[in-house]
C-alpha positions as CSV (number, residue, x, y, z in Angstrom):
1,X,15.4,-15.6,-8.1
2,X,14.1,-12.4,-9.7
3,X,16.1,-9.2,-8.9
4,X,15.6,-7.5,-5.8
5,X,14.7,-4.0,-6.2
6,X,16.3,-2.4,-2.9
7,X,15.5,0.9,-3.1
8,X,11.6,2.6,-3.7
9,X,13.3,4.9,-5.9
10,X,14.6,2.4,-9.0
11,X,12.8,2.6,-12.1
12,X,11.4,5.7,-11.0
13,X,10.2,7.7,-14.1
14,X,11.0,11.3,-14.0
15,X,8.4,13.9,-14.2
16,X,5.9,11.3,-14.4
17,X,3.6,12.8,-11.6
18,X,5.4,16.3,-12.2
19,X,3.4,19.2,-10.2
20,X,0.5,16.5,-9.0
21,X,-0.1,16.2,-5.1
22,X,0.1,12.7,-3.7
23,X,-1.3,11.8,0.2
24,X,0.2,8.3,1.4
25,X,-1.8,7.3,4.5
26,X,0.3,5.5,6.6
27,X,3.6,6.2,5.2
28,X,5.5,6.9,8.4
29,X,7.5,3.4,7.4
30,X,7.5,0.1,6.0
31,X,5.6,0.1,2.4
32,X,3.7,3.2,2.9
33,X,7.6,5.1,3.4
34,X,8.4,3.7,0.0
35,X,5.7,4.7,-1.9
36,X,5.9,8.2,-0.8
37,X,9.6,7.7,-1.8
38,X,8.4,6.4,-5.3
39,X,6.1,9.0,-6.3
40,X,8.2,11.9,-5.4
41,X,10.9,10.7,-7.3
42,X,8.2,10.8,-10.0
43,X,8.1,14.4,-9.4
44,X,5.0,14.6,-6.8
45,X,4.3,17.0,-4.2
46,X,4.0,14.1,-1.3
47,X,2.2,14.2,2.0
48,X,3.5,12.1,4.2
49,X,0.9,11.0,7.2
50,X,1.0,8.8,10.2
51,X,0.6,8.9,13.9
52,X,3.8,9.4,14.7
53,X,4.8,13.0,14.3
54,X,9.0,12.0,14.8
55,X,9.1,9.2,12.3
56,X,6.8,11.0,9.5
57,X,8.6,14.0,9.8
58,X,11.8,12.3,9.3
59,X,10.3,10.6,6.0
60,X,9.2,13.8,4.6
61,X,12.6,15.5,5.5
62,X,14.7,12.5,3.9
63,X,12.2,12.6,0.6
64,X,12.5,16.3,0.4
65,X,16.5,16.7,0.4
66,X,16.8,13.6,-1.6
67,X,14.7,14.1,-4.2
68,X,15.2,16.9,-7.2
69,X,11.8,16.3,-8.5
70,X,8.9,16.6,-5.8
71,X,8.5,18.1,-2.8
72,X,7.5,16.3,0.6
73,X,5.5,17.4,3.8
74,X,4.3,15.6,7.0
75,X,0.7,15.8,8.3
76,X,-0.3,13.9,11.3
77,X,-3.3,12.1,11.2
78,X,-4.7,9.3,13.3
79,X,-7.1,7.3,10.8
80,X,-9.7,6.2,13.1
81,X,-10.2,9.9,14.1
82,X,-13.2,10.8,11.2
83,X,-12.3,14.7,12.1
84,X,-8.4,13.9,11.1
85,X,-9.1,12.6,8.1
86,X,-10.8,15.2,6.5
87,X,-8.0,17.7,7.9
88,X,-5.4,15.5,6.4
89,X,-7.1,16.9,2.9
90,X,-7.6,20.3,3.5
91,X,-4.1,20.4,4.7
92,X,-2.7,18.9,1.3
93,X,-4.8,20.9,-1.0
94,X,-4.3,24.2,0.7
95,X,-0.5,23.7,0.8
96,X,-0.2,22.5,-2.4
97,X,-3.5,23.5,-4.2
98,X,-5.4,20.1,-4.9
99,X,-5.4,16.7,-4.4
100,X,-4.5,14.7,-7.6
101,X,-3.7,11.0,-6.1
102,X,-4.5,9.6,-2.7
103,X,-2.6,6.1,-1.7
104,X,-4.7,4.6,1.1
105,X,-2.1,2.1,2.8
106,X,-2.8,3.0,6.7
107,X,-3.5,-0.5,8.7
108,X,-3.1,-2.5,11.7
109,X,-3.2,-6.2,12.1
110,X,-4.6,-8.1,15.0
111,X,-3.9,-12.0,15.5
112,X,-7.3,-13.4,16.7
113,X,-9.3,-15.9,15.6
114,X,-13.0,-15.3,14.2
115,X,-14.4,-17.0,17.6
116,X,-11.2,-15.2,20.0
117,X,-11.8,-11.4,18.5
118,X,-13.5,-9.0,20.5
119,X,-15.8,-6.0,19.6
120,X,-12.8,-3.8,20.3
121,X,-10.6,-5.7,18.2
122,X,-13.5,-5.5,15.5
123,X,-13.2,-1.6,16.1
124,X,-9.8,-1.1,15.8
125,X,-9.6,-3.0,12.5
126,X,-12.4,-2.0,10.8
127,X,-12.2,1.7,11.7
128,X,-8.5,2.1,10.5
129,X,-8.3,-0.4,7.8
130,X,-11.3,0.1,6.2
131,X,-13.9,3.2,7.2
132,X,-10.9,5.1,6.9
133,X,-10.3,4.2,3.4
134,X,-13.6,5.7,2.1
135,X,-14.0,8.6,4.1
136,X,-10.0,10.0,3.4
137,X,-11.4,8.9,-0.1
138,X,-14.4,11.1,0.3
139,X,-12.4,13.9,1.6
140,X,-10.3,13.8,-1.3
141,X,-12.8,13.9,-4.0
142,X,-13.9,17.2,-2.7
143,X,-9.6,18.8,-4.1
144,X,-10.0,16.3,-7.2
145,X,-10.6,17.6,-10.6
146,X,-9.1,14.2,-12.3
147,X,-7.1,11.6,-10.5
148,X,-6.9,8.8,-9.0
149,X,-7.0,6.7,-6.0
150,X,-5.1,3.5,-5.1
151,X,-6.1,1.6,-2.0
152,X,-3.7,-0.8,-0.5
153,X,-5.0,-4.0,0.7
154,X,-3.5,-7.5,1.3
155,X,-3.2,-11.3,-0.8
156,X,-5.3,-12.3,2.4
157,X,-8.3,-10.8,0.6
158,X,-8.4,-14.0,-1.4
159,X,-6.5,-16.8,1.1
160,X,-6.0,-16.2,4.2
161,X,-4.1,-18.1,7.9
162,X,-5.9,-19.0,10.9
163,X,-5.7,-16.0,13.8
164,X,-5.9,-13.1,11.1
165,X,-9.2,-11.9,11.7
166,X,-11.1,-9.6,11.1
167,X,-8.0,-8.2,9.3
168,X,-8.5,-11.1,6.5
169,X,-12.4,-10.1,6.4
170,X,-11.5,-6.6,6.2
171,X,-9.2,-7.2,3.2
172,X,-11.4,-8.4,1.0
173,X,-14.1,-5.9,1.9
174,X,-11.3,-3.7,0.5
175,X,-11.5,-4.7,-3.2
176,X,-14.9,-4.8,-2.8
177,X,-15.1,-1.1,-1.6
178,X,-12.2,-0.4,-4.2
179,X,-15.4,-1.7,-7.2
180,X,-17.7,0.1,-5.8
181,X,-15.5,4.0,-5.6
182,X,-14.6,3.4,-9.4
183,X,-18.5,3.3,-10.1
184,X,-19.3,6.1,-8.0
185,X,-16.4,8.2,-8.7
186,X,-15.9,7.6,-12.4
187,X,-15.1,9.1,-15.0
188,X,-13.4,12.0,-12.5
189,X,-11.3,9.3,-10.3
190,X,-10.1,6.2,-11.5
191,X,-9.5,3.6,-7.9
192,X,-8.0,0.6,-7.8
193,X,-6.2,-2.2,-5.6
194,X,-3.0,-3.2,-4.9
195,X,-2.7,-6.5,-3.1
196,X,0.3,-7.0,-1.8
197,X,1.8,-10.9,-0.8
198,X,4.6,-11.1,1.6
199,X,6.8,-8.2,1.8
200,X,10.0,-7.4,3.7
201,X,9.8,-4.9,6.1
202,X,10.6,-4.6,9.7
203,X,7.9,-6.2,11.7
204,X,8.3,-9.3,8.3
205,X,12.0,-10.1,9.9
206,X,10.9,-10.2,13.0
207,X,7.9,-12.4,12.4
208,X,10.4,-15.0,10.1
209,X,12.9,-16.3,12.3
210,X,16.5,-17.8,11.1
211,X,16.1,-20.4,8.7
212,X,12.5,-19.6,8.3
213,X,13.0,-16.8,6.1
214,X,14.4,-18.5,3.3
215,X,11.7,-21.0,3.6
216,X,9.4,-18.7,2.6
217,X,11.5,-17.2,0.2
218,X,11.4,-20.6,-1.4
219,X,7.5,-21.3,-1.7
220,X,6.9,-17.9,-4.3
221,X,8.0,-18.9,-7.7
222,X,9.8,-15.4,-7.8
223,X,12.5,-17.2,-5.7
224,X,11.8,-14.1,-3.7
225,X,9.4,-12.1,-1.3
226,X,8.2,-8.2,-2.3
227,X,10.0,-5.2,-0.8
228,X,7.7,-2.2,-0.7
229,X,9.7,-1.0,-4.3
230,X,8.1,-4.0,-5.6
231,X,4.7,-2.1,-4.3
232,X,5.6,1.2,-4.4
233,X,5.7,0.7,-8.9
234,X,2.8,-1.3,-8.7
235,X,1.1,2.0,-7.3
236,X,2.5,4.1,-9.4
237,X,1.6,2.4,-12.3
238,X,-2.2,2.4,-11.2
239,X,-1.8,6.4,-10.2
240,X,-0.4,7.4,-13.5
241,X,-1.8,7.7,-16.9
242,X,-0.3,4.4,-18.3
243,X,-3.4,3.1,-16.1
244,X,-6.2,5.7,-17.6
245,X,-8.1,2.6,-18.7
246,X,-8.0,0.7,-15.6
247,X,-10.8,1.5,-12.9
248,X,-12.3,-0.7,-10.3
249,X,-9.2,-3.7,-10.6
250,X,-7.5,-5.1,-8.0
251,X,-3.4,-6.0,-9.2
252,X,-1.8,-9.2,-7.0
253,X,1.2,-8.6,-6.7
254,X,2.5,-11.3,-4.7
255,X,5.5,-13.1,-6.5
256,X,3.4,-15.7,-7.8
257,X,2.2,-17.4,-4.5
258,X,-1.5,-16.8,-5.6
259,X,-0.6,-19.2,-8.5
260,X,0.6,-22.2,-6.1
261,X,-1.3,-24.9,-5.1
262,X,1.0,-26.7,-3.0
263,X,3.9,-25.0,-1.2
264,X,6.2,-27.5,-0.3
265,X,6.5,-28.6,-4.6
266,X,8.4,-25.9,-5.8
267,X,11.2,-26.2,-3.3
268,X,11.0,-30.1,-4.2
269,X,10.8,-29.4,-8.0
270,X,13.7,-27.0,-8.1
271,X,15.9,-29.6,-6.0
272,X,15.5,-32.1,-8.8
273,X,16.4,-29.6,-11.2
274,X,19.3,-28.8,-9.7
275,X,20.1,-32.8,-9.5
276,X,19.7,-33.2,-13.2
């Protein structure tokens, strides 16, 4: 397998985001934590935001007295609440001066089916997964002189399972909303996607029981499944200024399972290899 990058923080390149101010929606835990992890490593001011006031203050209290580059703070924020949002930007840019990069990664997933969901489950998706997206986008442009946005969305944009929706449908309305902010915003703000495949975090172990696990592991032609370091470089790469040409693109990064056709033939393949 590829190596597995444990920590958010490996590769991280100093001074890269030196003096910028980063907000991470949703970065109480899981991928959102690591990307907030990432970018202050990378010397960014990072506000940390979530629902839960305990855990993101705890992630903004570990980034701060671990990192010698940037400099972390929590803001709570409930994503569905429009009136939140807009705080959640004020708050950055009058603590830290401006806005430079906003990382929209905030989302729940429901496990319905198109003819199961309900309006509230419609509600509850699409206001926090998506709505929210453009308008902590909108309230950002107003502290951005130059920057750039990165919006977090999911490999079930382009394939999906049954019971996912409207959290699939919402997905892909994600790139498409990612397109249509690097027209608008452009040349000021470049955005762009990060589409994550299968990535372990907590709520990933839980869903993949004994034995399953390594199943899946099997199927990705990386040997491997993501951790959020694997997502939080990908998003650093698109915030910096190695990406200043890239606007309006959407980056799989996924382990290769976008590139399989068949999952059960690279587990069959590699066993005859082995054989030989």
């Amino acid at each position: 397998m590829t190596r597995r990058p444990e920590s958010p923080t490996e590769g991280a390149v100093p001074g890269r985001f030196a003096g910028e101010t980063v907000i991470v929606t949703g970065s109480t835990r899981g991928i959102g934590a690591g990307i907030a992890e990432r970018l202050a490593a990378e010397g960014a001011n990072v506000v940390v935001s979530g629902r839960s006031k305990e855990a993101g203050a705890a992630v903004a209290e570990r980034i701060a007295a671990g990192s010698e580059e940037g400099d972390a703070t929590f803001v709570r924020a409930d994503m569905r609440d429009p009136d939140d949002v807009a705080a959640l930007a004020e708050a950055a840019a009058e603590r830290y001066g401006s806005v430079d990069v906003l990382v929209n990664n905030a989302g729940v997933q429901t496990e319905t089916a198109a003819d199961e969901a309900t309006l509230d489950d419609w509600a509850f998706v699409v206001e926090t997964d998506f709505r929210a997206y453009w308008l902590a986008a909108r309230a950002a442009l107003e502290h951005m002189d130059r920057g750039a946005i990165v919006n977090v969305s999911s490999n079930h944009a382009y394939a999906t399972m049954p019971a996912h929706f409207p959290y699939n449908a919402v997905k892909a309305g994600i790139n498409g909303m990612t397109r249509s902010l690097a027209v608008d915003f452009g040349p000021r703000v470049r955005v762009n996607t990060v589409v994550p495949g299968w990535v372990e975090i907590e709520r990933t172990r839980e869903e993949l029981p004994e034995g399953r696990f390594e199943e899946v592991e099997s199927i990705h032609p990386t040997g491997r499944i993501g951790t959020p370091a694997d997502v939080a470089g990908a998003v650093s790469f698109l915030a910096s200024e190695d990406a200043s040409f890239v606007t309006g693109a959407a980056l799989l990064v996924d382990g290769g399972r976008g590139a399989v056709m068949q999952d059960d033939t690279l587990p069959d393949y590699r066993a005859r290899e082995d054989a030989e």
